[in-house]
N, C-alpha and C positions, 0 to 999 in steps of 0.2 A: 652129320649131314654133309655131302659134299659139295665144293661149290663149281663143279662145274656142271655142264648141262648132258643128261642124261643120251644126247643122241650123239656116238659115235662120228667123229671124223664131220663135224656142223661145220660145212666152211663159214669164212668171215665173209658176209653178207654185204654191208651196206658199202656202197662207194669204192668196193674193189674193181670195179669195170669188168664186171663178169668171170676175171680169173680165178684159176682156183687152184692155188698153190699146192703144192703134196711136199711132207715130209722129205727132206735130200734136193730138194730144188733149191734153187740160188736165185732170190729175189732181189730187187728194190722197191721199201718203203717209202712213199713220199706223203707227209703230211703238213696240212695247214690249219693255223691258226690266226683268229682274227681279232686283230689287238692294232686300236686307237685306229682304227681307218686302215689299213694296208693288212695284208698277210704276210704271218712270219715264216717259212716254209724250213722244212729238215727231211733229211735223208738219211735212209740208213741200206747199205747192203750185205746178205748173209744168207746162211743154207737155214732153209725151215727147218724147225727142229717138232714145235707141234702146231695144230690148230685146235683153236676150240670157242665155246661161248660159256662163260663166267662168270657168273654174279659178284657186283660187291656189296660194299657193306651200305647202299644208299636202299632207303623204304621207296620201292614201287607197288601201290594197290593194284589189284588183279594179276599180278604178273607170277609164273613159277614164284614159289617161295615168300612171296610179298617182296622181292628183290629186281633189281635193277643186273639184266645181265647184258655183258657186253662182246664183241666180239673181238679178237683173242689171237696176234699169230706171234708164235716166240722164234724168233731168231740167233744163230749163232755167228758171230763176225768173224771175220780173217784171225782175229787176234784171239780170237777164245770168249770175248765176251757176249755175257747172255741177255738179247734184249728182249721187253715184252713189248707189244705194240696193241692199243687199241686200235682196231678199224672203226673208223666212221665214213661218213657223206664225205666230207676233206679229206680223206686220204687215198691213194691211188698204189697201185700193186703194180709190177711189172716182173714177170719172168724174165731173169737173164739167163737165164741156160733150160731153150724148153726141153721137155720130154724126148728122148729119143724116137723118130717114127718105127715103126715096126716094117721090117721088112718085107716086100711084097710076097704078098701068096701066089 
């Protein structure tokens, strides 16, 4: 069984502020965590490499699979390495190099 979700190209939903990254774009991750009173914040910036939504291995009743799926965008960094990032509510997406516009008709 696979664990990812069966609908092609799912962007990551929650707390992206409506962007929607595409594979070859150059992002930054920002996300936050909230520990003892304050938020600890991190960044990461890199060319998307995929998006997707994921189940892990936590029991969610009703859900696809009886599983817990999450959304998913993997990045590659300047230096080669390969990060995964969950999207939640605390994290925020920004394009650093949008789309090229297409030239007028």
């Amino acid at each position: 069984m696979s664990d990812e979700n069966p609908t092609p190209g799912a962007p990551p939903a929650a707390g992206d502020g409506g962007v929607d990254p595409q594979p070859g774009q150059r992002v930054r991750v920002t996300q936050q965590v909230a520990r003892e009173g304050r938020a600890l914040v991190s960044a990461v910036e890199g060319t998307v490499t995929r998006r997707r939504q994921a189940k892990t291995g936590s029991w969610f009743a009703h859900a696809k699979d009886d599983r817990l799926w999450l959304d998913r965008l993997e990045l590659r960094k300047d230096d080669g390495e390969l990060v995964v990032c969950n999207i939640d509510a605390y994290t925020r997406v920004d394009l650093l190099d949008p789309p090229a516009e297409a030239p007028p008709a």
